[in-house]
C-alpha positions in Angstrom: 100.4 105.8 98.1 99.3 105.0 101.9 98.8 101.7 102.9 95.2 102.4 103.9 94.8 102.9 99.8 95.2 99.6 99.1 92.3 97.3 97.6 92.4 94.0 99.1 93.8 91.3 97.6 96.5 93.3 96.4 99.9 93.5 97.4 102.7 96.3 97.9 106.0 97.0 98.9 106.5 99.4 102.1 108.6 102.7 101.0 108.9 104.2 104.2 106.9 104.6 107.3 106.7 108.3 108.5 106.0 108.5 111.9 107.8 111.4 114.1 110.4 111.2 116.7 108.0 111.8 119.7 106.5 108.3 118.2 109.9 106.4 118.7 108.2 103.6 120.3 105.3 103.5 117.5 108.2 103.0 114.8 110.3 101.0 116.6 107.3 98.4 116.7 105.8 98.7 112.9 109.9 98.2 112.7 109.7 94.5 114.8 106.1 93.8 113.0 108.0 93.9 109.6 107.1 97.1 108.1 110.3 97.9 106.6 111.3 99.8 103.7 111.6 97.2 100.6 108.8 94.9 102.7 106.4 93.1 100.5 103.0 94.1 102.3 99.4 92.9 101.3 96.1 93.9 102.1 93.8 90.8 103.4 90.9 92.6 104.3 88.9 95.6 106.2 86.6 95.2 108.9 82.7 96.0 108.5 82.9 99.6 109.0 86.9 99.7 107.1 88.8 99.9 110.5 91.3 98.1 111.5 92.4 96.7 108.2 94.2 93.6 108.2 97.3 92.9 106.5 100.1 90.3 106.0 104.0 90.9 106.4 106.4 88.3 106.2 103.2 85.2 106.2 102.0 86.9 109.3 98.6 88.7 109.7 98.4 92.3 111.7 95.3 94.1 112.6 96.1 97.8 112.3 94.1 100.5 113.1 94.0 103.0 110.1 95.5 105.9 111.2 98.5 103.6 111.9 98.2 102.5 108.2 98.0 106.5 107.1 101.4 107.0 108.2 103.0 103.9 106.2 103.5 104.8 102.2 104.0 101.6 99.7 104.4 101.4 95.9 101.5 98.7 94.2 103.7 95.2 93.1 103.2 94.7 89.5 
């Protein structure tokens, strides 16, 4: 599932981001944010009108805009 899908509160861990190679700078910054494949990710909340979202990697909070959080897939933590 994408990241975007995720109901707040709940948590996830990042499968794999899929950005393309003319994004090399977009990856290589998710990359130093955290978002990392095997990454436990959770979902704090959404703005008003649900974008950006805001998450938590490694006890850090990120706003992300949600086409950003399209493009990163996770599997839900039990």
């Amino acid at each position: 599932m994408k990241l975007t899908e995720l109901c707040k509160g709940k948590a996830a861990v990042v499968d794999r981001v899929s950005i393309q190679a003319e994004h090399a700078v977009l990856a290589r910054r998710l990359f130093l944010m955290g978002f990392r494949p095997g990454t436990r990710v959770e979902m704090i909340g959404r703005a008003p009108l649900g974008d950006p979202l805001v998450v938590r990697v490694n006890n850090q909070g990120f706003g992300l805009r949600k086409e950003l959080t399209e493009l990163i897939e996770v599997s839900p933590c039990e």
